[in-house]
C-alpha positions in Angstrom: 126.2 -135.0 -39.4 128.6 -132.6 -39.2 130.8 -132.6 -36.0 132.0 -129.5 -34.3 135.6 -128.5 -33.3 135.2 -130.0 -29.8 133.5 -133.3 -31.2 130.1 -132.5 -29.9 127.0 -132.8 -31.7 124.8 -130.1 -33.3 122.4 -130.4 -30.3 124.8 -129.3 -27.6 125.1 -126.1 -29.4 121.2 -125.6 -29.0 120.5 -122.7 -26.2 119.5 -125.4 -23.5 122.6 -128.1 -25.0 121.3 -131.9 -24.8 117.3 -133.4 -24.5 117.7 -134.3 -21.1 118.5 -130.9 -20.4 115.7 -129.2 -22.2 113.1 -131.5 -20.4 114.7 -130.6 -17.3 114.8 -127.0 -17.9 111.2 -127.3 -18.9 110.2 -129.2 -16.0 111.7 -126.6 -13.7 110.5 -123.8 -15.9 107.0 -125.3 -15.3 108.1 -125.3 -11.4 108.5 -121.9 -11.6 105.7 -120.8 -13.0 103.6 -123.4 -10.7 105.7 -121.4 -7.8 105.2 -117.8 -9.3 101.4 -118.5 -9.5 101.2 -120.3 -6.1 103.2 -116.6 -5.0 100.8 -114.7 -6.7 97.8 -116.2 -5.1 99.7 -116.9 -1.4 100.2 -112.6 -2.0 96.2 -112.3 -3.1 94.6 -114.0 -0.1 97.4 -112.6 2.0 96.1 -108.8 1.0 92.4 -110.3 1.0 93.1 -111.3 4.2 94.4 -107.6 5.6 91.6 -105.7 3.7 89.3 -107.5 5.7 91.2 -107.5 8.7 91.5 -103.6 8.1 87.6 -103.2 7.1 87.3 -105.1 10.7 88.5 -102.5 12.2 87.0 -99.7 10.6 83.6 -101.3 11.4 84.9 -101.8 15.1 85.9 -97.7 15.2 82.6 -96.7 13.9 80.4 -99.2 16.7 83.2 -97.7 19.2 82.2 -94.1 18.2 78.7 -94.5 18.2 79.0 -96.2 21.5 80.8 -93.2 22.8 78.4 -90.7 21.4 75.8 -91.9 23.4 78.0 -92.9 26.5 78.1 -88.7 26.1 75.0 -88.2 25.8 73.8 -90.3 28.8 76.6 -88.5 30.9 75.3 -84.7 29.5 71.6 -85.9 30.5 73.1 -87.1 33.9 75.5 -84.1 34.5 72.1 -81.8 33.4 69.7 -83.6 36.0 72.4 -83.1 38.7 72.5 -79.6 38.3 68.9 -79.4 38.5 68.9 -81.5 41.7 71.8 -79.1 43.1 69.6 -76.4 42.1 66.9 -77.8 44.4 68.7 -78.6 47.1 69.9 -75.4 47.5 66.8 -73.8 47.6 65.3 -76.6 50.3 68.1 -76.0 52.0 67.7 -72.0 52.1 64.0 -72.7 53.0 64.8 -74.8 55.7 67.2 -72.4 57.3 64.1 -69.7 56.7 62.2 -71.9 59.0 64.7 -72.8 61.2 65.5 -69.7 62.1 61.2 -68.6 62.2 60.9 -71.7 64.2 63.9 -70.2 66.7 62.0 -67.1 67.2 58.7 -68.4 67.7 60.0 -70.2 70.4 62.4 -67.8 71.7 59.0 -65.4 72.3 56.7 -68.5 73.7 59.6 -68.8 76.2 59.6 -64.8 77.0 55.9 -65.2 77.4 56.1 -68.0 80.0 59.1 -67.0 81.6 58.2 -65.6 85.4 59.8 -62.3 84.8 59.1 -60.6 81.5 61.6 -57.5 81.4 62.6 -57.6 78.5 59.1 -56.8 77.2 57.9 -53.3 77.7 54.8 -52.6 78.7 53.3 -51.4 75.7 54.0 -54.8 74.3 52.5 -56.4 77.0 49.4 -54.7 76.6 48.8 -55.5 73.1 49.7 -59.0 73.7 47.7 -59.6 77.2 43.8 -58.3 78.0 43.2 -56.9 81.5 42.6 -60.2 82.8 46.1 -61.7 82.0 45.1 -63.8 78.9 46.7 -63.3 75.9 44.7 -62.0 72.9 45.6 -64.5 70.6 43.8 -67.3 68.6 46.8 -69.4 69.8 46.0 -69.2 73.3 44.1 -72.2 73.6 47.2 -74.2 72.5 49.5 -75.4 75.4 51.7 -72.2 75.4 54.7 -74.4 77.3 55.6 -77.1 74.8 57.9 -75.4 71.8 56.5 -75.7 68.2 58.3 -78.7 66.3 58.6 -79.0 62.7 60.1 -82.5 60.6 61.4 -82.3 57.5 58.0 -83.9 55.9 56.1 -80.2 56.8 59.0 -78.5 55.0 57.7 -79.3 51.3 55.9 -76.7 49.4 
């Protein structure tokens, strides 16, 4: 064997120097691979794991959106029937004023009729209304001419 200027063997002057040396480098070499590969799949699930986090959430926005869509909807309907209510409303309420204000004035002239002094009422007026005898000439006169006409809120519907 031929010896080198320093006294060491030919195997020193191998790339990974003595036998212990290479098993070691090979043993860690096979650690790092082991590591690189427990990396590589640690990185997979870790990107598995997000894509599925991520589709998650996509699915949770589209259940959200369609949930809003018909949380709109329902409000529109609502919002539509309330208007049409409103609508109503306003016309019972103009139809009771109608017949409030008829009401007022049919008893306003049952209480000129049956008040003691009728001056207010000329006298052609109070011949078309009364015969010679004092009665009036009216259908109506067989109803008790002092009580005012009521109405409730039951006679108002149409």
């Amino acid at each position: 064997m031929a010896s080198s200027p320093g006294g060491s063997s030919s195997l020193q002057n191998s790339p990974y120097g003595s036998e212990g040396d290479q098993q070691t480098q090979h043993v860690m070499d096979q650690k790092k691979r082991k590591r690189m590969l427990s990396n590589r799949e640690s990185a997979r699930r870790s990107r598995m794991k997000k894509q599925k986090h991520l589709d998650d959430l996509i699915a949770q926005v589209d259940e959200l959106n369609k949930e809003n869509n018909q949380i709109n909807t329902r409000v529109e309907m609502t919002t539509q029937h309330y208007l049409k209510i409103e609508a109503e409303n306003a016309i019972i309420r103009a139809q009771v004023a109608e017949l409030s204000n008829r009401l007022q004035s049919l008893n306003e002239i049952i209480d000129s009729i049956n008040s003691p002094c009728n001056y207010f009422i000329d006298e052609a007026v109070q011949e078309t209304l009364f015969n010679d005898c004092g009665f009036m000439m009216d259908p109506w006169n067989y109803v008790n001419i002092n009580q005012p006409i009521m109405v409730s809120a039951d006679m108002l519907m149409y």
